[in-house]
C-alpha positions in Angstrom: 0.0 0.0 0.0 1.6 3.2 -0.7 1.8 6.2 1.7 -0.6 7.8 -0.4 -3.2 5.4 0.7 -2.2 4.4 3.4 -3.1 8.0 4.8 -6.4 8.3 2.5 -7.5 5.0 4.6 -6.1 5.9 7.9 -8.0 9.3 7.4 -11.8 7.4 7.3 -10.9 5.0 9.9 -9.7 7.3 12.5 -11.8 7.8 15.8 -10.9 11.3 15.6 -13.1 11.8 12.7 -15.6 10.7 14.1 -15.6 12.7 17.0 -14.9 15.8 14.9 -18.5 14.7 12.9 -20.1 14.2 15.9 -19.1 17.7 17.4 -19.8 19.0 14.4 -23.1 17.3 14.1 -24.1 18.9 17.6 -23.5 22.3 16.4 -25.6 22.1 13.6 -28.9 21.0 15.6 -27.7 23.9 18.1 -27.7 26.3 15.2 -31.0 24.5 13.4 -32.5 24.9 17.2 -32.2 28.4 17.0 -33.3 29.1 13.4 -36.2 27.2 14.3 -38.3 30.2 14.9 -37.5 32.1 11.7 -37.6 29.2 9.5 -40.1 26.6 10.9 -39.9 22.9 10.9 -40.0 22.5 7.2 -37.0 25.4 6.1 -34.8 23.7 8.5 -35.0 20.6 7.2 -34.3 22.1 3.8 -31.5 24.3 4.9 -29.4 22.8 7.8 -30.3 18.4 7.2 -31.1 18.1 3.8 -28.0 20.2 2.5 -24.8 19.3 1.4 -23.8 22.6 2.6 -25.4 25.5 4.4 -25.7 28.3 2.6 -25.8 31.9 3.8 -26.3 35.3 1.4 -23.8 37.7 1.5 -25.3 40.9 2.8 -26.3 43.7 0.3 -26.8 40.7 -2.5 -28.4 37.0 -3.5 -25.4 35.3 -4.1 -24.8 32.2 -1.7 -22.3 31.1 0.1 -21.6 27.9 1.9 -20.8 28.9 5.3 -20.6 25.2 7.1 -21.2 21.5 6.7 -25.1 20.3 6.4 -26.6 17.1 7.1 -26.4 15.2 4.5 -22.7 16.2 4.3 -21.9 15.5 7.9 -24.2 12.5 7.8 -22.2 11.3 4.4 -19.1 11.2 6.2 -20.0 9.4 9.5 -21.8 6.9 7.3 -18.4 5.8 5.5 -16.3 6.4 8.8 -18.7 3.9 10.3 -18.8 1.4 7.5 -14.5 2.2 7.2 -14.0 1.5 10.5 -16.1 -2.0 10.6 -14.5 -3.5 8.3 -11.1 -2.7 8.1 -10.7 -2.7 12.1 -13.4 -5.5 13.6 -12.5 -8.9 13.3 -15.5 -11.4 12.7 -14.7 -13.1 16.7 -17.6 -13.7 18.9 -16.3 -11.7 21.7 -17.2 -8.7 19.8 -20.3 -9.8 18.3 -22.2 -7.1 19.9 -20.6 -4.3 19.0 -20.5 -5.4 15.5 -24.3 -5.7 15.5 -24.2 -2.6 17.3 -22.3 -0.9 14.9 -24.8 -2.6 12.2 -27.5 -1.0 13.6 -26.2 2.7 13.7 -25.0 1.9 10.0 -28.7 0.7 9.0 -29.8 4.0 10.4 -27.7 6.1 8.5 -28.9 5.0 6.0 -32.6 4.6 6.8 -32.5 8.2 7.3 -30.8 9.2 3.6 -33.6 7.0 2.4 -36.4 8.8 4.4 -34.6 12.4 3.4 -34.4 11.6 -0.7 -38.0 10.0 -0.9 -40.2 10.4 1.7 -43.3 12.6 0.7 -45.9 13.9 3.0 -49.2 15.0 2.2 -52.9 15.3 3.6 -56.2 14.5 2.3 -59.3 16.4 3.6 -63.2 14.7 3.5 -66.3 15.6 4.3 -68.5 13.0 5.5 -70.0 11.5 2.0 -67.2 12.5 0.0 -64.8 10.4 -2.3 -61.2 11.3 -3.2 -58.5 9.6 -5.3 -56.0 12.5 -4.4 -54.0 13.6 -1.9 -52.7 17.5 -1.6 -49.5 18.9 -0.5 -50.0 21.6 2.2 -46.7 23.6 1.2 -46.6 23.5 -2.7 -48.8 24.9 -5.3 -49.2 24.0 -9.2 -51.2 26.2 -11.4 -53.7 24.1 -13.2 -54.7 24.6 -16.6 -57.9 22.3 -17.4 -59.5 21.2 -20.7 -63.4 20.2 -19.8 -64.7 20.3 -22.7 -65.0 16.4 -23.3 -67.7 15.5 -20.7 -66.5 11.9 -19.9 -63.0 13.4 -19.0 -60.8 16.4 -18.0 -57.5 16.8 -19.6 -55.1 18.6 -17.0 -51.9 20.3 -17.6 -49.9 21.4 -14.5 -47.3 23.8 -14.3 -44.8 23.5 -10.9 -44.8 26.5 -8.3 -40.9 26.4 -9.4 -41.3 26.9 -12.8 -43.9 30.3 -11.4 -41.4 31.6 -9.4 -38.7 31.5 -12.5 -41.1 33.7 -14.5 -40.9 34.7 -18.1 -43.2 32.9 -21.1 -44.3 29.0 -20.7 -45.1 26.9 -23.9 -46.3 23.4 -23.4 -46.8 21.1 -26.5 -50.4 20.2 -25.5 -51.4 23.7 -25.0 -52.9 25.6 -28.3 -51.4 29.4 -26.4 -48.6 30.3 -24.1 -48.3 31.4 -20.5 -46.5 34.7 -19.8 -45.9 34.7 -16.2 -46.2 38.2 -15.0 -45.8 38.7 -11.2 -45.9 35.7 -8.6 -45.6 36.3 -5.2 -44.5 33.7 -2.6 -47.7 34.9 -0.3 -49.9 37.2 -0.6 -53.7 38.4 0.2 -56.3 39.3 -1.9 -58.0 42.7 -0.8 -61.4 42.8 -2.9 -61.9 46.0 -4.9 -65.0 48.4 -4.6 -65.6 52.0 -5.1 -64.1 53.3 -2.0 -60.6 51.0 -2.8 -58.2 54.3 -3.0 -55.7 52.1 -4.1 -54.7 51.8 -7.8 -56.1 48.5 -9.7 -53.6 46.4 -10.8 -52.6 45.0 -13.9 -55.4 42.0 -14.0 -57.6 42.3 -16.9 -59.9 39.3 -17.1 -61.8 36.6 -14.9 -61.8 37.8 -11.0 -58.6 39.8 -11.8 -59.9 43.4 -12.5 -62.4 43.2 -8.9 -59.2 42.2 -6.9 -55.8 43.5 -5.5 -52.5 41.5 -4.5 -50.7 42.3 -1.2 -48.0 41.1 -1.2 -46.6 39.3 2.8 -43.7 38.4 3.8 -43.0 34.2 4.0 -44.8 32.9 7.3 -42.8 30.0 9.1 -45.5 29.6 11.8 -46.8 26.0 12.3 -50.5 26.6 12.2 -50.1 29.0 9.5 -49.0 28.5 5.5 -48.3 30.1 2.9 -50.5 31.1 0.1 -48.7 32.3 -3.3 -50.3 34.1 -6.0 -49.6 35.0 -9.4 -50.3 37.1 -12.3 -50.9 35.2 -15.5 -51.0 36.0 -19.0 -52.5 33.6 -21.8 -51.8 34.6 -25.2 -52.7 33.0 -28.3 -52.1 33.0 -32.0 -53.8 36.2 -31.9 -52.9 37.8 -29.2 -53.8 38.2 -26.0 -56.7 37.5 -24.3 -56.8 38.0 -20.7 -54.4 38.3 -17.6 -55.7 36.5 -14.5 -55.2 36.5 -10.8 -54.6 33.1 -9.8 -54.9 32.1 -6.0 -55.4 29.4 -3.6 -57.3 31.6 -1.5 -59.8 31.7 -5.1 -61.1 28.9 -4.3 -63.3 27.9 -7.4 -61.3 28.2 -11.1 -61.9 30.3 -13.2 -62.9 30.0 -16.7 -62.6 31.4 -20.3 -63.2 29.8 -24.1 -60.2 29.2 -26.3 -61.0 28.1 -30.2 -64.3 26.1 -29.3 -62.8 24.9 -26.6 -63.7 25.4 -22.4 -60.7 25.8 -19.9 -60.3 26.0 -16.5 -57.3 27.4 -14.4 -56.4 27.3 -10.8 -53.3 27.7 -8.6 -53.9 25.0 -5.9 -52.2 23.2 -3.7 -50.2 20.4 -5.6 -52.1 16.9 -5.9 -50.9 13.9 -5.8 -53.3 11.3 -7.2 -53.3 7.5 -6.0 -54.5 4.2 -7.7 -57.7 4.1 -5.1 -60.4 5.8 -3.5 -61.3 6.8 0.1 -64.2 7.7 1.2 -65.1 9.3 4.5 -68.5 7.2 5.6 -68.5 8.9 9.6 -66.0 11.3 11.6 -66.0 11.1 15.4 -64.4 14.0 17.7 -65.4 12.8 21.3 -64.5 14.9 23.8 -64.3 14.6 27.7 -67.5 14.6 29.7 -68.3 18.4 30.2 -65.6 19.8 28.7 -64.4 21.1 25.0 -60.8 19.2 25.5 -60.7 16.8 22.9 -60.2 12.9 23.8 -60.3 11.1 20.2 -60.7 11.7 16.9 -61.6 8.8 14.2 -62.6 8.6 10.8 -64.4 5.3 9.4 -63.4 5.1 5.8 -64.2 3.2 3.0 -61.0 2.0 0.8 -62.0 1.0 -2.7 -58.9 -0.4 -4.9 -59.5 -2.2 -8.3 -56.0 -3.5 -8.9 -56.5 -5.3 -5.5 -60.1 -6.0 -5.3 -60.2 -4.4 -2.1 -63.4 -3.3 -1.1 -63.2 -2.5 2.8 -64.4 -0.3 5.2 -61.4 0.6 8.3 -61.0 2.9 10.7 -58.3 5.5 11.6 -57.8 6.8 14.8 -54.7 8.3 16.9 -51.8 5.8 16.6 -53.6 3.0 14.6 -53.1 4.4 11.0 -53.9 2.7 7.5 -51.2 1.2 5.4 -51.8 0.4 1.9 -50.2 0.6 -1.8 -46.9 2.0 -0.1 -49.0 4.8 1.5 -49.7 5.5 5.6 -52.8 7.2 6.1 -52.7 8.9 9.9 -55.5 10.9 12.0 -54.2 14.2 12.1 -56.9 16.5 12.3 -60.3 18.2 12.2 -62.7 20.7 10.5 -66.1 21.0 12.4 -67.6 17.8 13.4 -67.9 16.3 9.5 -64.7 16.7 7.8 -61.6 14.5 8.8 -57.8 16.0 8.0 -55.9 12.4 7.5 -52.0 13.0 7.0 -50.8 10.5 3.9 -47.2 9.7 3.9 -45.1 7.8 1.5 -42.2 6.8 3.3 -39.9 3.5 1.4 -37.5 3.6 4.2 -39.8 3.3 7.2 -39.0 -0.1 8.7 -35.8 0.5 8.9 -35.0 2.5 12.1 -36.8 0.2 14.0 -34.8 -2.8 12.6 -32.1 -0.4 13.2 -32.9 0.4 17.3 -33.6 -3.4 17.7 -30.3 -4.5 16.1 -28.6 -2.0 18.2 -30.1 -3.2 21.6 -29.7 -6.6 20.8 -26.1 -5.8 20.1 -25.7 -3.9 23.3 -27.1 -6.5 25.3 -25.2 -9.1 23.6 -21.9 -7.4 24.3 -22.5 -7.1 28.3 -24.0 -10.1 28.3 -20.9 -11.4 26.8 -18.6 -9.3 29.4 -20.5 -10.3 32.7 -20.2 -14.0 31.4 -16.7 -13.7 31.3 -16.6 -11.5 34.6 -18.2 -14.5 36.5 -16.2 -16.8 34.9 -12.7 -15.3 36.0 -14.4 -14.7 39.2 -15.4 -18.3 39.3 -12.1 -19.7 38.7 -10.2 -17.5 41.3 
């Protein structure tokens, strides 16, 4: 082996590598800690864990700048210190069987957690008792939604990413007869209604609810119980010009609508859908509360799952701590509206057995290895 290597391996075996990760590893969720209250649960995540680097703007400009390791960097690094150090240093002996299973465990981890950090996607279906859904909706993204319903056996849906909103600039999609000019969009804002007494001047909105509404735009929430809703100004223009600018909201509600060579569209910026090979539907929602009081003591929801690539045809229900799994999805009790309409949390996760194969290899492989040290603790004792 020449020196070369020799200090290339030496480097991701070495102990003090891995103490150096694992001091570093503190200081980030120190610093996340803190951030916490600017950035929420979810920009954390995106900034501090699932980050190579994290990046900080250099004051009086946008450009970026990496400013210290992130998770996945940090995280990266253990994992091949850990897998380094098993096998070049631990010899397969039973004596220290347990901390090799130990080890095991923290490896399986590791990577359990790049798994859940590159795949997982969370979502949340909302029912009202009676209703039927094949979707579920993100509660942080958006998609502006351009539908064809002129064919009454079927809708033809084209949807744009809230990335490709936020970039701006003129949108042509093959099976779209115009193209989109993006005008303004606006990570959150409010819509302030118009009227005679508005002092304020109109904006630039020319068709649909546009002209009878303002945008305000607000600064990015973080809060928990609050989100954010984006809005947009949107331009359609066709072979012969344009023919309309809309406002385009989730706070809208209902689409809005205009006629395009014989044909009937609808457009909408909601919350991104993400539509599954099944239906649910919410047959009764329960919110019993202690005797006398308004404090809530469980919520349920008795569903219906329909599936025609399974033939399942079954009625289940979800309450706190006994979710539904099925088709790779976990559908969990995670909320309310009035006493009819259930919030269910849907969460596609490929990597969630594995931290508790993970924590069970790891205490097996603790108790092993004391089990295996008090053995030979009574033995010596024994013998003298």
């Amino acid at each position: 082996m020449t020196p070369l290597s020799r200090q290339f391996r030496d480097f991701f075996v070495s102990l003090k590598l891995t103490v150096w990760l694992l001091a570093l590893s503190i200081i980030l969720i120190f610093w996340a800690t803190l951030a916490q209250v600017q950035l929420g649960v979810w920009g954390v995540q995106q900034k501090f864990f699932h980050a190579f680097f994290v990046l900080e703007r250099i004051p009086g400009t946008d450009i970026p700048v990496p400013v210290f390791p992130g998770g996945y960097f940090l995280g990266g690094l253990l994992l091949i210190n850990l897998i380094a150090a098993h096998v070049y240093r631990f010899k397969l002996e039973w004596k220290k069987a347990g901390i090799q299973l130990t080890h095991s465990g923290l490896i399986l981890l590791l990577i359990g957690e790049l798994i859940t950090g590159l795949m997982q996607q969370e979502s949340q279906m909302r029912l009202d008792e009676g209703q039927t859904k094949n979707y579920s909706e993100s509660y942080r993204l958006t998609e502006l939604a351009i539908i064809d319903t002129t064919n009454p056996d079927f809708n033809e849906v084209v949807s744009i990413p809230e990335a490709r909103l936020a970039d701006g600039g003129l949108i042509q999609f093959h099976k779209l007869p115009f193209q989109i000019r993006i005008h303004d969009y606006f990570a959150n804002a409010m819509l302030q209604m118009r009227d005679e007494n508005t002092k304020s001047p109109p904006g630039i909105a020319t068709a649909g609810l546009g002209p009878r509404v303002n945008l305000v735009p607000l600064r990015l929430t973080y809060k928990q119980d609050e989100r954010n809703a984006p809005a947009a100004n949107v331009e359609f223009i066709g072979t012969e010009g344009s023919f309309g600018i809309f406002v385009v909201s989730p706070l809208l509600g209902l689409p809005q609508k205009f006629d395009y060579q014989g044909k009937t569209y609808e457009i909408a910026l909601r919350f991104q859908r993400f539509y599954k090979p099944f239906s649910i539907s919410l047959l009764d929602f329960r919110h019993d509360k202690y005797a006398g009081t308004e404090i809530p003591k469980n919520f349920s929801s008795q569903i219906k799952l329909k599936d025609s690539s399974t033939k399942d045809d079954r009625e289940v229900l979800i309450f706190m701590n006994n979710p539904l799994r099925h088709g790779g999805l976990t559908f969990y009790q995670a909320g309310y509206e009035g006493d009819q309409t259930t919030v269910l949390q849907v969460v596609r996760n490929p990597g969630w057995l594995l931290p508790y194969i993970s924590c069970i290899m790891m205490g097996v492989g603790l108790l092993l290895q004391f089990s295996i040290h008090l053995i030979g603790f009574i033995r010596k004792r024994s013998a003298a």
